[in-house]
C-alpha positions in Angstrom: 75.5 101.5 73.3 74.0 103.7 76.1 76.6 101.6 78.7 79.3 103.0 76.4 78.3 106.3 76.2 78.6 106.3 80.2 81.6 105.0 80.4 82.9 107.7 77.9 81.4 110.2 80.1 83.1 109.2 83.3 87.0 109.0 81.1 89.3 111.7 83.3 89.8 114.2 79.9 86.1 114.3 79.8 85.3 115.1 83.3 88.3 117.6 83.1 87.1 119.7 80.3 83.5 119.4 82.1 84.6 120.5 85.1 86.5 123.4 83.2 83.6 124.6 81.3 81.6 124.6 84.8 84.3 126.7 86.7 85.1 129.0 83.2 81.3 129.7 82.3 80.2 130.4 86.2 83.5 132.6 87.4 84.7 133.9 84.3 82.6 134.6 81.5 79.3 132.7 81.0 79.8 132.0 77.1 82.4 129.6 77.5 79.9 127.2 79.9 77.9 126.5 76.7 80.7 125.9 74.5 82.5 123.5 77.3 79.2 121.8 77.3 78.8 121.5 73.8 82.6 119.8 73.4 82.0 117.5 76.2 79.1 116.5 74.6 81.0 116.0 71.6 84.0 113.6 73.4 81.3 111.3 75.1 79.3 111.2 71.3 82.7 110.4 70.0 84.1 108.6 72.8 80.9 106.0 73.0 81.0 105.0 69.6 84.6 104.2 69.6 85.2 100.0 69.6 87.9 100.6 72.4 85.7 102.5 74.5 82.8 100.1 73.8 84.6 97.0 74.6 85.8 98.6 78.0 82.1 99.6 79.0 81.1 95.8 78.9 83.9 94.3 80.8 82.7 93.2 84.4 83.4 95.8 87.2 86.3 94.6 89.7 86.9 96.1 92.4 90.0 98.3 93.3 93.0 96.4 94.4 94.3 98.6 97.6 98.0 96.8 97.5 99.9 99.5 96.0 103.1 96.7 95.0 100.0 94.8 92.5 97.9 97.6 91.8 101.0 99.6 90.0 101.7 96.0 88.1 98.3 95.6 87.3 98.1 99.2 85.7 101.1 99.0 83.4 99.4 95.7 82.3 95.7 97.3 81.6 97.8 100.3 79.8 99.4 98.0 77.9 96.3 95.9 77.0 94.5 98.9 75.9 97.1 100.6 73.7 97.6 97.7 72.0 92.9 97.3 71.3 93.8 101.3 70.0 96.5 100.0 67.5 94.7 97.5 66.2 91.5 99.6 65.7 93.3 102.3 64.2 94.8 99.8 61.6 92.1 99.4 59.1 89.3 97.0 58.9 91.6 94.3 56.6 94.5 94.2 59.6 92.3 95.2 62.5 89.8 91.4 61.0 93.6 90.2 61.2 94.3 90.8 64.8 90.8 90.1 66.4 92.0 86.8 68.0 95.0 88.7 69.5 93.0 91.8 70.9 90.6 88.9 72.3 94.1 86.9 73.9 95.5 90.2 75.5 91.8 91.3 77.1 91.9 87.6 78.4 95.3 88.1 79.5 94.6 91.5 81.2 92.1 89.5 83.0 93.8 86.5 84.2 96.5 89.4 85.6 93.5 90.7 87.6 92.8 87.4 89.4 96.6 86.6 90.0 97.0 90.4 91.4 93.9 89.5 93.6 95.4 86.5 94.8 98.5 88.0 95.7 97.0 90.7 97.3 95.7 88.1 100.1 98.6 86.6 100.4 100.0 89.8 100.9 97.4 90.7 103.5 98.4 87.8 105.8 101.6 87.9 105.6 101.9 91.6 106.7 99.6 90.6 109.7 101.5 88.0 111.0 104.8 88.0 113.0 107.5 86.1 111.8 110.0 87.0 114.8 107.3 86.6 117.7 106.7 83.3 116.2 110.0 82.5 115.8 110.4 83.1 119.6 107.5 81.0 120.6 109.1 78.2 119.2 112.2 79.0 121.1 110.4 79.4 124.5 108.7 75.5 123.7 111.9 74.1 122.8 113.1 75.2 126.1 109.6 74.0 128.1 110.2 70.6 125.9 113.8 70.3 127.1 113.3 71.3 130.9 109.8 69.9 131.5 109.7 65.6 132.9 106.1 65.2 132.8 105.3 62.9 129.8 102.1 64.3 129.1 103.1 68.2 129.5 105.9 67.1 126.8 103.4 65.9 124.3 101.3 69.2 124.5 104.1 70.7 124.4 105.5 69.2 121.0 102.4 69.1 119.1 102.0 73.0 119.5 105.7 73.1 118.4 104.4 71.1 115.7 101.3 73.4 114.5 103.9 76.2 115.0 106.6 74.7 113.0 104.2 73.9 110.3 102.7 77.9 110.1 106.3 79.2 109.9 106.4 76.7 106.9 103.4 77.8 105.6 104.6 81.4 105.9 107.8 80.8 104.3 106.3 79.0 101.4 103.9 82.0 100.8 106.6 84.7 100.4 107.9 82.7 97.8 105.1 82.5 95.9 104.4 85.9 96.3 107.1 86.6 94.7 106.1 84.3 92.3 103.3 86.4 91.5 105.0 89.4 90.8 107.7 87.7 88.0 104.6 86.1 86.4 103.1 90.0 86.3 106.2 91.5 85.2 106.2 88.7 82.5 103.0 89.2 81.5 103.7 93.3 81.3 107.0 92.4 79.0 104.8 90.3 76.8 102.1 92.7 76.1 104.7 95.5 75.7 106.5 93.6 73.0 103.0 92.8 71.4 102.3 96.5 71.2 105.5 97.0 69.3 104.7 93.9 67.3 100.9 95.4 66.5 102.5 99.1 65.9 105.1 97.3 63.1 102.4 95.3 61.6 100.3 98.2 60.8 103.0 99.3 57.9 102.7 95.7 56.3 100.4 94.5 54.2 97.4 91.6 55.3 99.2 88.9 53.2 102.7 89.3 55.0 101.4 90.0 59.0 99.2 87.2 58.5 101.7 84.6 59.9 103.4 87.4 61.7 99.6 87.4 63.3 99.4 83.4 63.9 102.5 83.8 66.0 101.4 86.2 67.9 98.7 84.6 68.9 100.6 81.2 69.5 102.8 83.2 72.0 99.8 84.6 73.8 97.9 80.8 74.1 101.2 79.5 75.3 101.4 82.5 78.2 97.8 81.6 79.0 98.5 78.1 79.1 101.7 78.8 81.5 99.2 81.1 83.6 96.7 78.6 83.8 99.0 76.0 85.5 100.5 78.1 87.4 96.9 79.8 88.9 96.3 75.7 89.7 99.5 75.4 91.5 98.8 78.7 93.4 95.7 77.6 94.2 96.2 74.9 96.0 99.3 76.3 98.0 97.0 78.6 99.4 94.6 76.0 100.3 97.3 74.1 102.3 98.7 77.2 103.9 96.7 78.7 106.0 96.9 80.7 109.2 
């Protein structure tokens, strides 16, 4: 509880209206630092006892994606994720029981995103440092030593560097498209969740008996996302593995 309670207390509207009481109560007139006190006060109280709040405080800590192209995916996808854990909360205890599994599926979800995002990002990394036209004219400049040199053994050399080189430009090629793999499985994942949300606002005006199947396939659609995710995270995987540097 005291872990969500801090995290309330960090939430940008809190800070804000701290900081306002702070600049109001010593610049303008000292009554309103009390009162700014006293209604933060009230929003972390609030704010650490809500399930939403509570559930964010105990998620891991990950560290800030700097890739501006994945870290804009990644927050439509976290938005997403936790409008949906606020609809489903503020649908009553009988629907909110109803959509547990589903809240659980989309913070999984949320998650996976996160680790695909990260995995992009590094493919990202490399393929910014390297140099796709200085490679291409290294292989040039060896075809040409190949073609005008006699010496057996120089040619050998020669076409096994060709070789490595042929292979990285491979390599290269194979990660930009499965970088751009990453970022249609994101934007998939973003579309999913969105449509989810609507599904999770709709549901609220029905009664447990009829969302209940509405509910099931939900939740059917989520596992088979996961499932798709899960493959494809393998198949990533070991892409990366084979293409390196």
């Amino acid at each position: 509880m005291r872990q969500a309670y801090a995290y309330a207390a960090r939430q940008p509207l809190a800070l804000t209206v701290l900081f306002t009481a702070l600049v109001s109560g010593l610049l303008l007139y000292w009554w309103l630092l009390p009162l700014g006190l006293l209604a933060y006060g009230a929003m972390v109280l609030i704010g650490g006892r809500s399930p939403v709040v509570i559930a964010a405080s105990q998620r891991p800590a990950r560290p800030r994606l700097s890739s501006a192209t994945f870290r804009a995916q990644l927050n439509a996808i976290e938005r997403a994720q936790r409008e949906i854990e606020r609809t489903v909360v503020g649908s009553g205890p009988p629907l909110a029981g109803l959509l547990t599994r589903v809240t659980d599926q989309t913070r999984e979800l949320a998650e996976q995103a996160y680790a695909l995002a990260e995995r992009g990002q590094t493919i990202e990394a490399y393929l910014a440092q390297s140099n796709p036209q200085a490679l291409e004219d290294r292989i040039t400049k060896l075809n040409w030593q190949i073609s005008s040199t006699a010496d057996p053994y120089t040619r050998q050399q020669l076409e096994a560097t060709r070789a490595t080189l042929l292979e990285k430009q491979r390599n290269a090629a194979d990660l930009t498209t499965y970088i751009e793999r990453i970022k249609a499985q994101l934007e998939n994942i973003q579309a999913s969740l969105d449509n989810v949300l609507a599904e999770t606002v709709r549901l609220r005006a029905a009664d447990v008996v009829s969302a209940s199947p509405a509910s099931d396939e939900i939740a059917q659609r989520l596992s088979d996302l996961k499932s798709d995710m899960d493959t494809f995270r393998r198949v990533l995987d070991t892409a990366m593995a084979t293409a390196k540097p």
